[in-house]
Every structure is written in C-alpha cells, then in structure tokens.
N, C-alpha and C positions, 0 to 999 in steps of 0.2 A: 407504756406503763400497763402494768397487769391489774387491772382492776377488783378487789377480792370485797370491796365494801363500799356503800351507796348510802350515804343520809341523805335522808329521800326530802330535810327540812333544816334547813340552817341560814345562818344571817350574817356570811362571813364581811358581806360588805359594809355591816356597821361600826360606826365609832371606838367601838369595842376592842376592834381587833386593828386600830392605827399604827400602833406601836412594833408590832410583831408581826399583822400580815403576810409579809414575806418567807418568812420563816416557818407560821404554819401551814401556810397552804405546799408550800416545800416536803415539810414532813406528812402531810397528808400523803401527798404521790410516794414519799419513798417507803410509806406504810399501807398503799394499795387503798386510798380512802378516797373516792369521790365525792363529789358533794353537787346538792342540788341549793345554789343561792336563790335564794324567795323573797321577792319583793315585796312590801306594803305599802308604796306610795309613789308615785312620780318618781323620785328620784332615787329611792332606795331601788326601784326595780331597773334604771337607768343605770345604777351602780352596778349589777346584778350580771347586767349583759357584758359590761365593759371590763368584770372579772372574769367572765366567762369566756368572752374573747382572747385575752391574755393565758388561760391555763386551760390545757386539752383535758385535765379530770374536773373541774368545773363545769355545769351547766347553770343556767338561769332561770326563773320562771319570776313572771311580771304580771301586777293585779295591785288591789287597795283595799286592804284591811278593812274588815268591817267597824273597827276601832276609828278609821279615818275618812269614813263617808262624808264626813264635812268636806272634806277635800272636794272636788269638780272629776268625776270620774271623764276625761277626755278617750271617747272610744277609737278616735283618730290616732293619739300620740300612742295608746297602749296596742293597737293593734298594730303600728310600725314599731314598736318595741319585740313586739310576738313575732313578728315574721324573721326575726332573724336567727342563723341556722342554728346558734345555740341554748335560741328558749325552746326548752321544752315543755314545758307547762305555762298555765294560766293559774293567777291568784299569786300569794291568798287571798280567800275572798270566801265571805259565807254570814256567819250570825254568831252575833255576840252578845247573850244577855245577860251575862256577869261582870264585865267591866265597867260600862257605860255609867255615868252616876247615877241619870236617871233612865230607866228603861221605859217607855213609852209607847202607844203607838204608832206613834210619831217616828220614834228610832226603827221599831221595827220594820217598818214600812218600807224607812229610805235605806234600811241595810238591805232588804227583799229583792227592792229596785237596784240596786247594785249591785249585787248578785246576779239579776236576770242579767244583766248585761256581762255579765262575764262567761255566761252559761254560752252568750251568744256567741260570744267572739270565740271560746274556744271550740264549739260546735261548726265556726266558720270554716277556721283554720286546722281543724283535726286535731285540737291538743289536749292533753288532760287537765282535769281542774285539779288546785290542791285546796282544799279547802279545810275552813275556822271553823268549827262547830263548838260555841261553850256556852252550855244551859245556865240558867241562873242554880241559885245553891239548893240543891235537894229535889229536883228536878230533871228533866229530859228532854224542856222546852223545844230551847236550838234546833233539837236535832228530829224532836216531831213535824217541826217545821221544816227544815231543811231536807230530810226525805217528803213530806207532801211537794215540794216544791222540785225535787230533783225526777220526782214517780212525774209527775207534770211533764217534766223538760223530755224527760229520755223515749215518750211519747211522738216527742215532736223530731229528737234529736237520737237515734238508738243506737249510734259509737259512743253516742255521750260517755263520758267514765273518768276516775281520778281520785284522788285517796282523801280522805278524812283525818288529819294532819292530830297527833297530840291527841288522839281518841281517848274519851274518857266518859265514853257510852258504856252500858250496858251490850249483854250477848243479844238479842231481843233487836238492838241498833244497828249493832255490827251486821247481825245476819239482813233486815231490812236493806243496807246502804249494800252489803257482797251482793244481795240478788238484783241489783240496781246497776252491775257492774265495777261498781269501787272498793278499795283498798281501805284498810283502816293503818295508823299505823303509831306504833309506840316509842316513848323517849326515853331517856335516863331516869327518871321519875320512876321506871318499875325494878331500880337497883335499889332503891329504899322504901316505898310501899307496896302495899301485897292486896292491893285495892283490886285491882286489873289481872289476877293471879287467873281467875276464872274463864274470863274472856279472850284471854292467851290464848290457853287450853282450847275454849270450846273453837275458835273461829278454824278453818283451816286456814292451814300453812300458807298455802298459793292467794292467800287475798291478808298478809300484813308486809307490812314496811317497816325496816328501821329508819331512826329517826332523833336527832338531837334538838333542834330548835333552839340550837348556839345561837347567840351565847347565854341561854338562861337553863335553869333545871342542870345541874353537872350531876354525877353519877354520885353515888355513896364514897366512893374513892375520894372525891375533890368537894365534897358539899361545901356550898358556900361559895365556889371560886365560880370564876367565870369558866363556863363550858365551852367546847370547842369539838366542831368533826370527828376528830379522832376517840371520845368517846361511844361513836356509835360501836366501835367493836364491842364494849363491855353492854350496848346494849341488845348487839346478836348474841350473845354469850347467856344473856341472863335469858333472855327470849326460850333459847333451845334446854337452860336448866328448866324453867317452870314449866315449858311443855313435858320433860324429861323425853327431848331427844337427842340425837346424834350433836352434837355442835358445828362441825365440818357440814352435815348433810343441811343444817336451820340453815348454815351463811350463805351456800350455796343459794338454795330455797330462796333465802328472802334477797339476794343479788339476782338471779334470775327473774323474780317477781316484777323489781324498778328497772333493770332493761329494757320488760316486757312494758310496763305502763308509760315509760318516760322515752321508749323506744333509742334507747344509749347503745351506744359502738361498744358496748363491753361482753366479756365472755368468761364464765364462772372457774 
C-alpha cells in the first residue's frame, strides 16, 4: 500500500469502532491512511499491538493516560509491549489538569511520576513519546510544566523527542517543546475553530503532525458523529489552507515529518 496519510493519534481499538472495524481499517488502506493506535491503559495498548500486528498500515504506541494513573503503571508488562516491532512510540502519557475532578498536588505529583517513567523507558528503548498536554481553563499550566520537565529529561536523554498530541498551546509553547526536539500536532478541531489559526501559521512546517484522536472531535463535515482516521485528510487539507500553501506540498510535508518521528516504512 502507498502510504499518502499518517494520524499521527487515534483510538481505533476502542469500543467505539466494534461494530465496523473491519470495514474501516479496510478503507483506510484503500484511501492511503495509516494510523498510529495509542494506548491509555494496560489493555487498550495490548489492543493497540494486536491491531497492529494484524494490519501493515497500522502501528501502536503503548503508555497510561495521565487520566488513569490510578492504574499500577507496571514498567515490566509496558516495556514487553514496547519491544515489539510494531510500537513505535511510547504513551500517551503527560499532564492533565483539566479533567481530573480535583486537581491537587497530589494529582500532580503522581501524573509527574508517571510520566518520568515513561520518559524512561522510551529513552531506553529509542522511541518516541506522544504525549497529553491539557492545562487547566485559561492557562498554560500542563505544559509550563511538562516542558520544565522534558528541558530536565533531554539533559539526561538528548534523542529524547516526540509530539505533543491535540496541541492547544500557544506559539511561545510550540516554539519551547520544537527547540526540545518535538512535534506538535493538530486535529479536526481546527475545521471549526480558528483558535489555533495563529499557531499553524507561525510554527514551521517540519515540526507539526496531523492528527485525529478518533474517535472524538470529527471534522465540521460530520460534527457530532463519531470520528474516525480517515478524517485526517480534511485535517492536511485545512492545515495547508490556513498556512495558505500548496496542499499536495503540506501532505507531503507533514507524511514525511511522522515517518521521520515514528521512523515508518513509508515514502511520500
């Protein structure tokens, strides 16, 4: 298969997608749409591998939610998940201090701790991280934190790298986490708000990713419905109108980019 599109972020292994499954991961390949399945949990990233195994435009990436640090991060069971040859990343995994009921420092502590530990393992094993970054409301929390902590790690670790998933930082952020070596990257969410218009624009090209985060956020097309992979085309498409460039040269561009990060058998 000719690879023409990469969501760099999607959840095809969920509940979501039982019923039909088969059918879209089918039209994904015969519409050149690879996908990257991302774990949040023991089991969703066990799913993740065992889709991956199953379909050559499929990859996995394995980690736990900052939403589910309750969980036992076991470093044993997720780094025999990671070693095998179709995860390519580590996570998600990062800070979350918008969802949580109560935000504490308590919470924050133990999503920090969980995070170091994934910083490690993919430092071990040479992978990239994809990482959760969501500030609380009218803030940049997250992700003040999340880069002091990442400046910290790539000290220790200088491959370190990996993309900042559903970005909904400031230019200021983006630029911070690209000189850090990471990718930022956007979802259908910028076919109906014009919040992230700026940010597009200023970041370069060679440090974003598209990006769905299927099955939630569908495009202006399908608002409301459940979303799925095959939207990321409408979200290369909107990418290359708000930058006002080429569209063929943005898909390129941003296929070439998750290749590059996610180190995939594909060619533009």
């Amino acid at each position: 298969m000719q690879i023409k599109y990469i969501d760099a972020h999607c959840h095809v292994q969920f509940d979501d997608y039982d019923a039909d499954s088969v059918a879209l991961i089918e039209r994904m390949k015969e519409e050149g749409v690879a996908g990257i399945v991302v774990g949040v949990d023991r089991e969703s990233s066990e799913k993740a591998v065992a889709l991956a195994e199953k379909h050559e435009h499929l990859f996995a990436s394995v980690g736990l939610h900052p939403n589910h640090t309750s969980e036992l991060f076991d470093i044993e069971v997720f780094r025999a998940l990671a070693t095998h040859s179709k995860v390519v990343a580590i996570g998600e995994c990062g800070l979350d201090y918008f969802r949580p009921v109560e935000v504490d420092n308590e919470v924050k502590e133990k999503q920090k701790e969980v995070l170091q530990k994934h910083i490690e393992l993919a430092a071990e094993l040479d992978k990239p991280l994809i990482l959760h970054p969501r500030p609380s409301k009218g803030t940049m929390d997250a992700y003040t934190d999340l880069i002091d902590i990442l400046t910290e790690a790539k000290a220790l670790y200088p491959n370190l790298r990996g993309d900042a998933h559903f970005f909904v930082g400031g230019i200021a952020e983006a630029d911070a986490l690209r000189e850090l070596g990471f990718t930022v990257s956007f979802t259908a969410v910028i076919t109906f708000a014009r919040d992230y218009d700026a940010v597009i624009r200023a970041v370069p090209l060679a440090s974003i990713l598209s990006e769905t985060d299927a099955p939630y956020v569908a495009p202006a097309s399908r608002r409301g419905k459940r979303n799925d992979p095959l939207a990321v085309i409408e979200v290369v498409a909107k990418i290359a109108e708000i930058r006002g460039e080429d569209s063929e040269m943005v898909r390129t561009a941003l296929l070439a980019n998750a290749c590059r990060l996610f180190s995939l058998p594909c060619e533009g």
